[in-house]
C-alpha positions in Angstrom: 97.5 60.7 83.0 94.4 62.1 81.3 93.0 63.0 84.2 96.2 65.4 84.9 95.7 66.8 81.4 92.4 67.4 82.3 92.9 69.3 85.0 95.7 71.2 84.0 93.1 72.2 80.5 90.6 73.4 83.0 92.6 75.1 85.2 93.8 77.1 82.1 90.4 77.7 80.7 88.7 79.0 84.5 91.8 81.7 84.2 91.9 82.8 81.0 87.9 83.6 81.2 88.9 85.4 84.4 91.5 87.2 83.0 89.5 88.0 80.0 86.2 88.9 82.3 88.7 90.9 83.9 90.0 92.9 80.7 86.2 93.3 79.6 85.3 94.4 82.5 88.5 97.1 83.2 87.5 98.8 79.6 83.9 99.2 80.3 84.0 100.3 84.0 87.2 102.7 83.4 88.5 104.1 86.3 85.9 103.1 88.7 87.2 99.6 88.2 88.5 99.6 91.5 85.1 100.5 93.1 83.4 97.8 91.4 83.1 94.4 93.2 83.0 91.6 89.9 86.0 93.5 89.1 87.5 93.1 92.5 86.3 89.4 92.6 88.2 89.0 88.9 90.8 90.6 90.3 91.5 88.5 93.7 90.7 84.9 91.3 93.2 86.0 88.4 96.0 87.4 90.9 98.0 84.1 91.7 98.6 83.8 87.7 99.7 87.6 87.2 102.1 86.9 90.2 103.5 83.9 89.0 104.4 86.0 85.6 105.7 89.2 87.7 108.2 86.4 89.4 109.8 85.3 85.6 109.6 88.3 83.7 112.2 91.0 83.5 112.2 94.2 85.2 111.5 95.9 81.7 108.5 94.3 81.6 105.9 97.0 83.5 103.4 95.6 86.0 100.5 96.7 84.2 101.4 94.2 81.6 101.8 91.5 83.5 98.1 90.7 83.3 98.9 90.4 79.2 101.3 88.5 80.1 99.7 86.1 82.1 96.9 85.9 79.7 99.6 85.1 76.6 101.9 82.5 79.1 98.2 80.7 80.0 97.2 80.8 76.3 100.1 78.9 75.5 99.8 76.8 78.2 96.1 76.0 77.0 97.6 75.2 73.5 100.1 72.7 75.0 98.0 70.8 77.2 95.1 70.4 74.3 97.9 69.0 72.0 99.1 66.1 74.8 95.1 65.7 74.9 94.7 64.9 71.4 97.9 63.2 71.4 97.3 61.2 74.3 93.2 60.0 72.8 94.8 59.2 69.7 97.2 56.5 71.4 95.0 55.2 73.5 91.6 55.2 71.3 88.8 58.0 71.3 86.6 55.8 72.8 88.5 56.1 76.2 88.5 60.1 76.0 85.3 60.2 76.4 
C-alpha cells in the first residue's frame, strides 16, 4: 500500500512542476510560446492532466483555464495522498517509511 501512495505522490509532484514549468515558461516567452520547444515539451507532458480536467468540468469553465484547473485538482490530489502517507507511517512505525 505505500508503495501505491508513493507512486501516486510522485506522479503528482512530476505534473505539477510541469505545469508550473509550463506557466513560467508561457509568462516569460509570451506569444512565442508556441515557437519555443521546452514549452512545447511542457506542453505534450502536462496535456493528459489538462484533458482529464476539460472531461469533468462544465462548459462555463473556458479552455484556457483548464491548465489552472488541472494545477488546483493535482494540488489537492498532492495534499491527499501526503495525508494517507503520514497516516499510513504513523500506523505502521516511521521506521518502515523509510
Amino acid at each position: 500500500m505505500l508503495t501505491l501512495i508513493l507512486i501516486a505522490k510522485l506522479v503528482c509532484e512530476v505534473a505539477l512542476l510541469s505545469l508550473l514549468g509550463r506557466g513560467v515558461l508561457a509568462l516569460v516567452s509570451g506569444d512565442r510560446r508556441d515557437t519555443n520547444v521546452f514549452y512545447a515539451l511542457l506542453r505534450t507532458a502536462t496535456q493528459p492532466w489538462v484533458k482529464a480536467v476539460g472531461w469533468f468540468t462544465p462548459s462555463v469553465v473556458l479552455e484556457r483555464h483548464h491548465p489552472w484547473v488541472a494545477f488546483w485538482v493535482l494540488g489537492a490530489a498532492w495534499l491527499w495522498v501526503t495525508w494517507a502517507k503520514v497516516t499510513l507511517c504513523l500506523e505502521i512505525g516511521v521506521a518502515h517509511c523509510r
